[in-house]
Jmol script that loads the backbone (N, CA, C; Angstrom):
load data "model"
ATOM      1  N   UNK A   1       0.843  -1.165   0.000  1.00  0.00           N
ATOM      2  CA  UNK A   1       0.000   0.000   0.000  1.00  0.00           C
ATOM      3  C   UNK A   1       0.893   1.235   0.000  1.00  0.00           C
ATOM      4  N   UNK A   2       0.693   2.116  -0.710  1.00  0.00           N
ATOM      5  CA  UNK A   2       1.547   3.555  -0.969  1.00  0.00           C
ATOM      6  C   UNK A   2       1.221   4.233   0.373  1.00  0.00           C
ATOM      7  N   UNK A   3       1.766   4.699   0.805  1.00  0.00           N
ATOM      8  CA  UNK A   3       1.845   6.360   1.706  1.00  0.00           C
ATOM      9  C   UNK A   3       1.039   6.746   1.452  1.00  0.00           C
ATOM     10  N   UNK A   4       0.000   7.377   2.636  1.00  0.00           N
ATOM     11  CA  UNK A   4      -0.783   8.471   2.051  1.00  0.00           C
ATOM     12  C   UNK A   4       0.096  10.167   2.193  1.00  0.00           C
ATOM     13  N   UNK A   5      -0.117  10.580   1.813  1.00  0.00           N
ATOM     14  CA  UNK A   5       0.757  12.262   2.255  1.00  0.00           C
ATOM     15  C   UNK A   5      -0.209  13.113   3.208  1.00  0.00           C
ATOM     16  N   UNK A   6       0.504  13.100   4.435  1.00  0.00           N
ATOM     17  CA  UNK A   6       0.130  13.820   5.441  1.00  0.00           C
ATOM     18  C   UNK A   6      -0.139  15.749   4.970  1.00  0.00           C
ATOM     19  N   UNK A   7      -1.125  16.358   5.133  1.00  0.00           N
ATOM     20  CA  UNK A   7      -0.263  17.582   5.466  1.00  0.00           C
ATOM     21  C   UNK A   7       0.517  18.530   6.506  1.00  0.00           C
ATOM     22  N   UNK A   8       1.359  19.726   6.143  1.00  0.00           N
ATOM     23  CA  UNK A   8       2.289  20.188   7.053  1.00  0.00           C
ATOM     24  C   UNK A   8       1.020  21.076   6.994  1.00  0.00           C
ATOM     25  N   UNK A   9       1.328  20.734   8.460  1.00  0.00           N
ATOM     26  CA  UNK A   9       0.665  22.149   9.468  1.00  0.00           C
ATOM     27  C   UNK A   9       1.209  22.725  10.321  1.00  0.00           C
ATOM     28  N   UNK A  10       2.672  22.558  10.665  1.00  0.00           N
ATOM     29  CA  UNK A  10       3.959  23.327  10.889  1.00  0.00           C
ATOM     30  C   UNK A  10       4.567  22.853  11.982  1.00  0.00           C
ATOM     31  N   UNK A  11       5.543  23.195  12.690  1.00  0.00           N
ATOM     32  CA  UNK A  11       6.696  22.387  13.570  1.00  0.00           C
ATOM     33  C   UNK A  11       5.943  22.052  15.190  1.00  0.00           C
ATOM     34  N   UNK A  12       5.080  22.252  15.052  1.00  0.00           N
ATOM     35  CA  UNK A  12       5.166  22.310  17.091  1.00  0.00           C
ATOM     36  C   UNK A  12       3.289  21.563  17.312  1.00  0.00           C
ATOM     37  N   UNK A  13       3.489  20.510  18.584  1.00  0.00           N
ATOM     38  CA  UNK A  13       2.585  19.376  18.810  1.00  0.00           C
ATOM     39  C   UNK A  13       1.882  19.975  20.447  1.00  0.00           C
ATOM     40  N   UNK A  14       0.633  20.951  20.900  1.00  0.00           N
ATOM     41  CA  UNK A  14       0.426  21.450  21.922  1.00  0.00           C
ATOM     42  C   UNK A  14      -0.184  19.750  22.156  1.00  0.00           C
ATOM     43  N   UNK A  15      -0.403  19.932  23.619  1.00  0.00           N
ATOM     44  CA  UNK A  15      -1.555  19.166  24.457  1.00  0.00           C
ATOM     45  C   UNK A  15      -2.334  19.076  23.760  1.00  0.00           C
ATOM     46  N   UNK A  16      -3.347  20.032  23.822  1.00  0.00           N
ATOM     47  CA  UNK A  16      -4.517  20.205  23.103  1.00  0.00           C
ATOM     48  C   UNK A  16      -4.795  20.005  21.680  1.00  0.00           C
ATOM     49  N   UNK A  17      -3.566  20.091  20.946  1.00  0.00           N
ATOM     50  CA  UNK A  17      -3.576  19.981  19.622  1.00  0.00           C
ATOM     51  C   UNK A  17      -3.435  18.624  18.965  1.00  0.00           C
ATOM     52  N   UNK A  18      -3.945  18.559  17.754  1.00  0.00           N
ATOM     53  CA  UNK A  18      -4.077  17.124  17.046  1.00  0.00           C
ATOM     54  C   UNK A  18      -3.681  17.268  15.851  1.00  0.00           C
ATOM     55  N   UNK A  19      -3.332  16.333  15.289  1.00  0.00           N
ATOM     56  CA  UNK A  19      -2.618  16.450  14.204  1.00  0.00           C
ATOM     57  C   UNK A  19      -2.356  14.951  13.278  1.00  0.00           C
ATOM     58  N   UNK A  20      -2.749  15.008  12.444  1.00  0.00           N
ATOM     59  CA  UNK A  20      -2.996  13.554  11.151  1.00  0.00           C
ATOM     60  C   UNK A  20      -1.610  13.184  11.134  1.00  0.00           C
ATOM     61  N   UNK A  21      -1.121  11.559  11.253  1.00  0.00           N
ATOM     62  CA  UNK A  21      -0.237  11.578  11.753  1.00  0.00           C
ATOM     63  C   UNK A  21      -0.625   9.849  10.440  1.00  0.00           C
ATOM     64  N   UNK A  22       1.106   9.277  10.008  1.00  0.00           N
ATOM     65  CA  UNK A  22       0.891   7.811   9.647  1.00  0.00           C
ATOM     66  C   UNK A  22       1.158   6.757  10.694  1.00  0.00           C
ATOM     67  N   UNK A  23       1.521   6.015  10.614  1.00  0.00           N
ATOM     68  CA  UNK A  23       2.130   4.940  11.619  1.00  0.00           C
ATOM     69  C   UNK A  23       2.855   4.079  10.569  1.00  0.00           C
ATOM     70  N   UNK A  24       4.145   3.493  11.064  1.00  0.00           N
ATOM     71  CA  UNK A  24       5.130   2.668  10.342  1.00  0.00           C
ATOM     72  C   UNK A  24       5.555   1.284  11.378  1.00  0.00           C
ATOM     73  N   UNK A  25       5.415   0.664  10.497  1.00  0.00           N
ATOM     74  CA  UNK A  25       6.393  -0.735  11.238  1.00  0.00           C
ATOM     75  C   UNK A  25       7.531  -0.128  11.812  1.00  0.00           C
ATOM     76  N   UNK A  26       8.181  -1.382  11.908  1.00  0.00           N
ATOM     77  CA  UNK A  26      10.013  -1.647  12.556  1.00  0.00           C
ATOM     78  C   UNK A  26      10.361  -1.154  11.282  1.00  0.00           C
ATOM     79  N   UNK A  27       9.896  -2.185  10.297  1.00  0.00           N
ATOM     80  CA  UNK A  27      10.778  -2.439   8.801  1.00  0.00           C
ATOM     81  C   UNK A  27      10.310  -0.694   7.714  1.00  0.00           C
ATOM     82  N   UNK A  28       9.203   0.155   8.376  1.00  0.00           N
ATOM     83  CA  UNK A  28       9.014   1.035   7.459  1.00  0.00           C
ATOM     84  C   UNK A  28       8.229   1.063   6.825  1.00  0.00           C
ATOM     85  N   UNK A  29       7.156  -0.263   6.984  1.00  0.00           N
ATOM     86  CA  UNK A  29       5.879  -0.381   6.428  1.00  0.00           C
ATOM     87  C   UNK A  29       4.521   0.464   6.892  1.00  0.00           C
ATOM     88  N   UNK A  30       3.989   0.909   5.734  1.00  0.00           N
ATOM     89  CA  UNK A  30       3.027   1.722   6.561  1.00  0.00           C
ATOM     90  C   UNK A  30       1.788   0.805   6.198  1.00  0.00           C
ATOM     91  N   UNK A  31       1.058   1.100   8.044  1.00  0.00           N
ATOM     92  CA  UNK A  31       0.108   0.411   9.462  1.00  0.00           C
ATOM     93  C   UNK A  31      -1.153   1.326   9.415  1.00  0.00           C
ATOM     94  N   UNK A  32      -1.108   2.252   9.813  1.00  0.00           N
ATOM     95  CA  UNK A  32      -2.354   3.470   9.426  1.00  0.00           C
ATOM     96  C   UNK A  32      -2.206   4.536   9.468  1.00  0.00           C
ATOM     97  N   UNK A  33      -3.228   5.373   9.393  1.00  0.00           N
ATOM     98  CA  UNK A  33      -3.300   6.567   9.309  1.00  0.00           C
ATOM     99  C   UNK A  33      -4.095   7.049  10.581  1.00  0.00           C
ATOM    100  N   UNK A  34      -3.631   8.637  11.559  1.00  0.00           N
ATOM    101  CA  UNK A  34      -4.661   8.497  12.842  1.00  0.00           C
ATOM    102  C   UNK A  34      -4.750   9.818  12.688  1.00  0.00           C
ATOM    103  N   UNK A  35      -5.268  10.063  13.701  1.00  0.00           N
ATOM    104  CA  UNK A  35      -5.583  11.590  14.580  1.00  0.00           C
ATOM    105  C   UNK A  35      -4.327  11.364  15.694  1.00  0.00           C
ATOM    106  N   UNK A  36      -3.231  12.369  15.819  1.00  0.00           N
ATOM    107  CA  UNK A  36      -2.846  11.974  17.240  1.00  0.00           C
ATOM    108  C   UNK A  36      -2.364  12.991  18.309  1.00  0.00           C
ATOM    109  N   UNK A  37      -2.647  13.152  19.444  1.00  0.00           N
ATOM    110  CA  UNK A  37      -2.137  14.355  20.111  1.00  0.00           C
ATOM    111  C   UNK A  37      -1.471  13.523  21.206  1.00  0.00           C
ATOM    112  N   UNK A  38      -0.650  14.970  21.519  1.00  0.00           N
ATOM    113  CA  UNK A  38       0.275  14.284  22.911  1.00  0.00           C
ATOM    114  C   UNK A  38      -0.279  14.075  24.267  1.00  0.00           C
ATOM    115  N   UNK A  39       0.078  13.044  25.197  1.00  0.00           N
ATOM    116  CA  UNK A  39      -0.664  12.684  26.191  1.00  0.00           C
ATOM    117  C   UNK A  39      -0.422  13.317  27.096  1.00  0.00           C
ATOM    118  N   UNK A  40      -0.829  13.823  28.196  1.00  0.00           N
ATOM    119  CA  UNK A  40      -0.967  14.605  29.695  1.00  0.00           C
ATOM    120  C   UNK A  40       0.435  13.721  29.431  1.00  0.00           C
ATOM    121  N   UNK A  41       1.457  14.883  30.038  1.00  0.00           N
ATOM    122  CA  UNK A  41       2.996  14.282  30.470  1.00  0.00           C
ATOM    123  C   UNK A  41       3.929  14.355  29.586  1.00  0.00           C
ATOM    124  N   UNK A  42       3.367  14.030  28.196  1.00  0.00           N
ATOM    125  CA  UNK A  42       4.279  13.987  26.977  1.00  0.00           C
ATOM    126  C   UNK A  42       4.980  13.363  26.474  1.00  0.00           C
ATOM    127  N   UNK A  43       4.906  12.006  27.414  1.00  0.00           N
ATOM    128  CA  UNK A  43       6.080  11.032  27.104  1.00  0.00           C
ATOM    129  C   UNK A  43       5.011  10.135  26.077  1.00  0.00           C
ATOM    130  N   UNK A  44       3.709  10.250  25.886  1.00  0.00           N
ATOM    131  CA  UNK A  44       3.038   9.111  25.271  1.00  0.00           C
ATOM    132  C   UNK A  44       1.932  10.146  23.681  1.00  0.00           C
ATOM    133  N   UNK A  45       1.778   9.750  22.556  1.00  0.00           N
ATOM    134  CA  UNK A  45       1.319  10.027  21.798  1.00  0.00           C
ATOM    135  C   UNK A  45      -0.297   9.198  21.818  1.00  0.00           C
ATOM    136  N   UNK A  46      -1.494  10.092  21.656  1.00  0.00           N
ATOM    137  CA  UNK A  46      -2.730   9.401  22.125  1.00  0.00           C
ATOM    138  C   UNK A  46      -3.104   9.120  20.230  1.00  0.00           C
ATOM    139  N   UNK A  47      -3.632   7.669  19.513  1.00  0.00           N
ATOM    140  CA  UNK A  47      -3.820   7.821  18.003  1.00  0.00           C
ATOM    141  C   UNK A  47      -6.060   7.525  18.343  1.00  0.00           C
ATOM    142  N   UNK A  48      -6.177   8.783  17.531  1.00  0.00           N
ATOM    143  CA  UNK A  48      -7.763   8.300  17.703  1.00  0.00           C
ATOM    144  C   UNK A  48      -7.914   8.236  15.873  1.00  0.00           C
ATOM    145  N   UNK A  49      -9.530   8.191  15.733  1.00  0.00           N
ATOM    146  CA  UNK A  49      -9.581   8.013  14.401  1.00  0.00           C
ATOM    147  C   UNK A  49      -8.747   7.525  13.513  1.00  0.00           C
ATOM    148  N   UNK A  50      -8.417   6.054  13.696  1.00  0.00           N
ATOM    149  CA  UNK A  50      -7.533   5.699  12.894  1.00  0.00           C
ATOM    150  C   UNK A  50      -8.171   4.545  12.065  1.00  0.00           C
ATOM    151  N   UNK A  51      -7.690   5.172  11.213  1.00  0.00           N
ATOM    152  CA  UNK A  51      -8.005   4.289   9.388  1.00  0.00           C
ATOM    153  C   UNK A  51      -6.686   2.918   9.382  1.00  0.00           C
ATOM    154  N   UNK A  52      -7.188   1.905   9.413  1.00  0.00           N
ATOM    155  CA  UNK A  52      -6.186   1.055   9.593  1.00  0.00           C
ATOM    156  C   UNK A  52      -6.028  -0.141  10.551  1.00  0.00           C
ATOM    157  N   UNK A  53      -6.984   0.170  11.149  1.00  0.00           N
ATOM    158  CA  UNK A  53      -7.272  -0.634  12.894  1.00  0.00           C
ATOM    159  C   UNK A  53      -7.162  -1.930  12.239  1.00  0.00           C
ATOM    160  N   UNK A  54      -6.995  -2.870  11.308  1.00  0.00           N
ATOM    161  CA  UNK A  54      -6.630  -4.223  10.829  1.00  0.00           C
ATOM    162  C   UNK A  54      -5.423  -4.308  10.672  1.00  0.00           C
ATOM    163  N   UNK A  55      -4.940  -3.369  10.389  1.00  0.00           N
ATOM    164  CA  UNK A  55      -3.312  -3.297  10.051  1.00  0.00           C
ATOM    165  C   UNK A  55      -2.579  -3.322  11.321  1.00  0.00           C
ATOM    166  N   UNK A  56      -3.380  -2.311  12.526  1.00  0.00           N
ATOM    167  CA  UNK A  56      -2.610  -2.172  13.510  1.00  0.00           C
ATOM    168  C   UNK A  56      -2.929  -3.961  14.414  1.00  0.00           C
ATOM    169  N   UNK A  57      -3.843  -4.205  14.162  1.00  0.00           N
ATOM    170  CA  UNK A  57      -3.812  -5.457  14.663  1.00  0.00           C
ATOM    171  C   UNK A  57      -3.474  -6.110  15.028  1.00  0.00           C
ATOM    172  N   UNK A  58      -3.268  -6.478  13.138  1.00  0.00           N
ATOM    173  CA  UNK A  58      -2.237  -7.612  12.773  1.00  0.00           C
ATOM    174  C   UNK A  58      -1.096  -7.616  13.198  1.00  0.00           C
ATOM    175  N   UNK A  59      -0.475  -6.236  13.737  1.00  0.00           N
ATOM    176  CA  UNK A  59       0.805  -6.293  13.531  1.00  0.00           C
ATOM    177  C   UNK A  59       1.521  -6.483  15.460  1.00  0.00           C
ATOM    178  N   UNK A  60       0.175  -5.826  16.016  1.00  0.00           N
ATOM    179  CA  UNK A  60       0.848  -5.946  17.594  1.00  0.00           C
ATOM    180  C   UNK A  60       0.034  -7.296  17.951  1.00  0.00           C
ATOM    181  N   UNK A  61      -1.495  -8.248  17.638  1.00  0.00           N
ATOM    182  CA  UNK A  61      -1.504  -9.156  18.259  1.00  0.00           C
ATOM    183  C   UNK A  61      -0.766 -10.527  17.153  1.00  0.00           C
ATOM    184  N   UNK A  62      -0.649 -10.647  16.092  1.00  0.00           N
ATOM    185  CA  UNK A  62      -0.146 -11.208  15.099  1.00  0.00           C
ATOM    186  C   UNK A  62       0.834 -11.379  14.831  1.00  0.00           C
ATOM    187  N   UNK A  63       1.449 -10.330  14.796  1.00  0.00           N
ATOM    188  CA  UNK A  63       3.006 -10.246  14.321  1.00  0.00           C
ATOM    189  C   UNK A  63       3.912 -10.708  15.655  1.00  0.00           C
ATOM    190  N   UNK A  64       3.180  -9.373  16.859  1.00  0.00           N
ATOM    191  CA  UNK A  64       3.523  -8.980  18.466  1.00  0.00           C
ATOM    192  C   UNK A  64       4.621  -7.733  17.942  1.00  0.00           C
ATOM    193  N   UNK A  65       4.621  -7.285  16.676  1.00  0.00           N
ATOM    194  CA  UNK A  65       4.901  -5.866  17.005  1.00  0.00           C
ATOM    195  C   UNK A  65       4.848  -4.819  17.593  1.00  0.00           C
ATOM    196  N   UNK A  66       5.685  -4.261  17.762  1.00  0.00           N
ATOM    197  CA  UNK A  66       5.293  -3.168  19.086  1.00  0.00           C
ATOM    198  C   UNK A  66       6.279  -1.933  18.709  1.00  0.00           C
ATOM    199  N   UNK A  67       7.249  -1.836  17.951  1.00  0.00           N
ATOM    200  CA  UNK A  67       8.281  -0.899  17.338  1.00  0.00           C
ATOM    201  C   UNK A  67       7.267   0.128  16.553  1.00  0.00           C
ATOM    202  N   UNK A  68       7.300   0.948  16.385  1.00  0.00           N
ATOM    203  CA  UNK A  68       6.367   1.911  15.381  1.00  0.00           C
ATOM    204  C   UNK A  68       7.049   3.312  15.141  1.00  0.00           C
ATOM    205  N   UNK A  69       6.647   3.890  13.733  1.00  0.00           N
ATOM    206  CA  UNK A  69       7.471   4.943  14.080  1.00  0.00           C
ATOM    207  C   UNK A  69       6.300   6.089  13.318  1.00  0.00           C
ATOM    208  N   UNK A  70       5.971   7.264  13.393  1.00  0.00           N
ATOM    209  CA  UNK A  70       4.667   8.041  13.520  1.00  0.00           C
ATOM    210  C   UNK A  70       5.308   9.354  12.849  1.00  0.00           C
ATOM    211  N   UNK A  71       4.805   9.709  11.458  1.00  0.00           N
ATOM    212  CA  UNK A  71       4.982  11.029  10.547  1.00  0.00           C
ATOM    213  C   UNK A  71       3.888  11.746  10.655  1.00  0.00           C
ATOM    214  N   UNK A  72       4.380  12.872  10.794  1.00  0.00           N
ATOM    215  CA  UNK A  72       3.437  13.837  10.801  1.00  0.00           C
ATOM    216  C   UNK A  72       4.201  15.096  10.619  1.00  0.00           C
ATOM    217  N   UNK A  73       4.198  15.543   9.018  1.00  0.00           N
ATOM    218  CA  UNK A  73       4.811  16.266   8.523  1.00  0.00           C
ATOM    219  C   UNK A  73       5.825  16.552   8.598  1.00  0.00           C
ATOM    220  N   UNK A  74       6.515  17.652   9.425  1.00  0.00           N
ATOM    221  CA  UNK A  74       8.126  17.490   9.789  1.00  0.00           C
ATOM    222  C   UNK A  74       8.807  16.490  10.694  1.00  0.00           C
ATOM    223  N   UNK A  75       7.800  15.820  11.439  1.00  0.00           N
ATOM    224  CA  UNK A  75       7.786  15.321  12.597  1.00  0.00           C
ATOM    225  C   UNK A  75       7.824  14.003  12.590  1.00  0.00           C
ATOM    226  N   UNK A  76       8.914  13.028  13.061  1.00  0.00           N
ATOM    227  CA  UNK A  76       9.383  11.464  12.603  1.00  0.00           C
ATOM    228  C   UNK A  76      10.143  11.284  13.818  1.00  0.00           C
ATOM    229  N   UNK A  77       8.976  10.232  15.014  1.00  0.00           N
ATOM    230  CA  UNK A  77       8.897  10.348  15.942  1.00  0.00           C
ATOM    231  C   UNK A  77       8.560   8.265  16.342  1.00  0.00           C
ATOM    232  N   UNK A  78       9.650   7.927  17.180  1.00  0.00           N
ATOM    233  CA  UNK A  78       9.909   6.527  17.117  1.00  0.00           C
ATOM    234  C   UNK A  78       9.210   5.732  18.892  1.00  0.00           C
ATOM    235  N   UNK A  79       8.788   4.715  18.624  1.00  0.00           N
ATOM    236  CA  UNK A  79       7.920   4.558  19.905  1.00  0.00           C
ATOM    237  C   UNK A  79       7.724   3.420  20.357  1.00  0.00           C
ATOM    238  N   UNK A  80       7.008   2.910  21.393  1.00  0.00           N
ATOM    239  CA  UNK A  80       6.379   1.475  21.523  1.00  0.00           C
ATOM    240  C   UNK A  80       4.946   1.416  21.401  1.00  0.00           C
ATOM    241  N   UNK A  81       4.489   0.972  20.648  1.00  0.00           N
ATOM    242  CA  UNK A  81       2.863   0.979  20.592  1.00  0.00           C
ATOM    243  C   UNK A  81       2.545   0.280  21.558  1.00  0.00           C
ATOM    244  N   UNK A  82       1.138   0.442  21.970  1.00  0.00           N
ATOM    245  CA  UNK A  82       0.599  -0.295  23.120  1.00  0.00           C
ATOM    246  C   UNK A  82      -0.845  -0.045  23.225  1.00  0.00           C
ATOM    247  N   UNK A  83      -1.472  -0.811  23.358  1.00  0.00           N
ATOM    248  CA  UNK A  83      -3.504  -0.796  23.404  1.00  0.00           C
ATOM    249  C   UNK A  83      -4.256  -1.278  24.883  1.00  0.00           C
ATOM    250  N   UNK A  84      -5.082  -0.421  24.393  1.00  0.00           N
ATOM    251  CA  UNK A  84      -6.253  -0.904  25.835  1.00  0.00           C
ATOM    252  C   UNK A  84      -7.158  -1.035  25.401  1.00  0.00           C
ATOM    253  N   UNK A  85      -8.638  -1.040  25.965  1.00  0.00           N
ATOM    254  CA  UNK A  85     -10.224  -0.964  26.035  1.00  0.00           C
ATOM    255  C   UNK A  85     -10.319   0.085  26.482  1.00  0.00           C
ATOM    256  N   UNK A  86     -11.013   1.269  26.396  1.00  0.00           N
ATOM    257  CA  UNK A  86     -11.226   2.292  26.994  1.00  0.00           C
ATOM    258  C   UNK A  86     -13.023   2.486  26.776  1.00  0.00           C
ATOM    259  N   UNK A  87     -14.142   1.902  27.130  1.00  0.00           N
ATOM    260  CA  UNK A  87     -15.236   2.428  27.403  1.00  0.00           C
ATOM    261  C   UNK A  87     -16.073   1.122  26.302  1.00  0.00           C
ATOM    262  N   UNK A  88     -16.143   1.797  25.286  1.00  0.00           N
ATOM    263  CA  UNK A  88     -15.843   0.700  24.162  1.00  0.00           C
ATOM    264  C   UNK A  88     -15.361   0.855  22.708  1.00  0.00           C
ATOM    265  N   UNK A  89     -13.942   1.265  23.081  1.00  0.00           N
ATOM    266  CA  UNK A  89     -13.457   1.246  22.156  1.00  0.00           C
ATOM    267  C   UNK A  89     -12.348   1.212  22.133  1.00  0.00           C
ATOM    268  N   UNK A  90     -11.341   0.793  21.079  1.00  0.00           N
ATOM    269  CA  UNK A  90      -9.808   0.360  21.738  1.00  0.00           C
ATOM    270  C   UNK A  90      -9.015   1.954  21.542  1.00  0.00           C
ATOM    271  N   UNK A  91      -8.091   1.586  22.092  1.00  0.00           N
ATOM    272  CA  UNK A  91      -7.169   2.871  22.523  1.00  0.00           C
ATOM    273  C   UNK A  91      -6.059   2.460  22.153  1.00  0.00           C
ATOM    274  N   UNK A  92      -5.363   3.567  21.159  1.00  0.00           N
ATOM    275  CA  UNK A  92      -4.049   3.162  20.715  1.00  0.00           C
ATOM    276  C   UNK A  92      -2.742   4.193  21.214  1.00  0.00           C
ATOM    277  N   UNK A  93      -2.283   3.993  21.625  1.00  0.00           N
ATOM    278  CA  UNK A  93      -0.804   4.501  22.431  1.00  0.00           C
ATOM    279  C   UNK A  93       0.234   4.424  22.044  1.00  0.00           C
ATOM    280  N   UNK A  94       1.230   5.203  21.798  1.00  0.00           N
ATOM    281  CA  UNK A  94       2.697   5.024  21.598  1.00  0.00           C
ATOM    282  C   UNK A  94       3.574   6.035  22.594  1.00  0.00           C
ATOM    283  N   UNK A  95       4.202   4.958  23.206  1.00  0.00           N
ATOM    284  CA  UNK A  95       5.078   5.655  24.169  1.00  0.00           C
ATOM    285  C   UNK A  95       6.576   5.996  23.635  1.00  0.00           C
ATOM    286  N   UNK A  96       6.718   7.358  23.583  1.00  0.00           N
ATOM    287  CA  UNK A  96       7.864   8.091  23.076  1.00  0.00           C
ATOM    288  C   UNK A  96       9.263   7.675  23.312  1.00  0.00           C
ATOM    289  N   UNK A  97      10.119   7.397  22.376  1.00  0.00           N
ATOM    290  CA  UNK A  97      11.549   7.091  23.152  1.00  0.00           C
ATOM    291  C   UNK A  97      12.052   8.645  24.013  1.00  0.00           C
ATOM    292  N   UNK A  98      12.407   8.212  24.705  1.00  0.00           N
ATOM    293  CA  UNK A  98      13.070   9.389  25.978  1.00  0.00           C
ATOM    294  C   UNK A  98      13.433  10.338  25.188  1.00  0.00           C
ATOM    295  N   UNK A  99      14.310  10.506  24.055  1.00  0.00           N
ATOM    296  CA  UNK A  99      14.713  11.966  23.727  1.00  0.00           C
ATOM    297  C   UNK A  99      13.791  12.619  22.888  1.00  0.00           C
ATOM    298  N   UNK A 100      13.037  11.872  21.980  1.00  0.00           N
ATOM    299  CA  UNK A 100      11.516  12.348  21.365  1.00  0.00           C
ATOM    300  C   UNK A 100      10.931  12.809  22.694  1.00  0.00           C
ATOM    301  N   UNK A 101      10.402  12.740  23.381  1.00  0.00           N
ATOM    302  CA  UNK A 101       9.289  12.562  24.752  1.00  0.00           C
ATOM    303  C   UNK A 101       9.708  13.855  25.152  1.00  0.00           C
ATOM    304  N   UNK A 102      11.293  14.231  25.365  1.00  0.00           N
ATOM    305  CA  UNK A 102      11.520  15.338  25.857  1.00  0.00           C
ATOM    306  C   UNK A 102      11.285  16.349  25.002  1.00  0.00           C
ATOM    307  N   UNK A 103      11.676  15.860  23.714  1.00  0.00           N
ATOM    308  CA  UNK A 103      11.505  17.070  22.929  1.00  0.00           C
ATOM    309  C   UNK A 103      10.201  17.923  22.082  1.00  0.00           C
ATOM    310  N   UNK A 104       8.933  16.377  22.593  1.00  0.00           N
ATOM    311  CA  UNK A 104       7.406  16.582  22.193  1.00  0.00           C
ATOM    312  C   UNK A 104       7.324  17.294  23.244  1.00  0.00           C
ATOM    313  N   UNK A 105       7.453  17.479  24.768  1.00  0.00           N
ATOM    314  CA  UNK A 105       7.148  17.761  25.807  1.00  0.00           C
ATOM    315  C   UNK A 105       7.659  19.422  25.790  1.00  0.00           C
ATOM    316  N   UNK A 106       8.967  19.880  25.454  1.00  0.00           N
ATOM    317  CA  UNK A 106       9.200  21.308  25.026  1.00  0.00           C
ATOM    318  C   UNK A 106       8.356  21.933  24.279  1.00  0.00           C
ATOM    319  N   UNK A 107       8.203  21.593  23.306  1.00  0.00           N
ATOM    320  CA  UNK A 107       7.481  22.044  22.221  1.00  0.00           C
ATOM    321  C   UNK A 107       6.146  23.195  22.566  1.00  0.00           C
TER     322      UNK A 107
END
end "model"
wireframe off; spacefill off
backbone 0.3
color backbone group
C-alpha cells in the first residue's frame, strides 16, 4: 500500500492539539493513518480516528509488534505501541523514546 501524504501544518505538537499523523512498522511499512495528540505528560502520543485498525492489529496481536514509528509532517517520531479498552473502544498509544518525549514535551 503507498503512503498516504500527510499535510504540514507546521513544527510544534500542543496538548490540546491534534494532528494527522501515519504509523510505520520496525521495517518502514506503513500500518495506518490516525488523529494523534500528545498525552498529559508527553512522554506518550494518544492515536484516535484511525483508518487502519486491521493493520494495527495484525501487527501488535499477530506479528507482536510493538516498534512503530509516527509522521506527521516534519515530525518522525519513534515509539512502543501499546492498546487498551477504553469504554468501548480500543485505545491506541505510543510511548515516546526518551529523547523524542523530551523534545514533544518542550514544544
Amino acid at each position: 500500500m503507498a503512503k498516504r501524504q500527510v499535510p504540514n501544518s507546521g513544527p510544534s505538537i500542543g496538548h490540546r492539539e491534534t494532528r494527522l499523523c501515519d504509523v510505520f512498522d520496525a521495517a518502514g511499512n506503513y500500518l495506518a493513518s490516525a488523529v494523534m495528540r500528545l498525552a498529559d505528560g508527553g512522554g506518550a502520543l494518544l492515536l484516535s480516528r484511525v483508518v487502519g485498525k486491521g493493520n494495527l492489529l495484525g501487527y501488535y496481536f499477530g506479528r507482536g509488534g510493538r516498534l512503530v514509528t509516527i509522521e506527521a509532517g516534519d515530525f518522525r517520531l519513534r515509539g512502543r505501541l501499546r492498546t487498551r479498552w477504553m469504554e468501548n473502544e480500543r485505545l491506541w498509544i505510543v510511548d515516546l523514546e526518551e529523547s523524542a518525549a523530551a523534545s514533544a514535551a518542550e514544544r
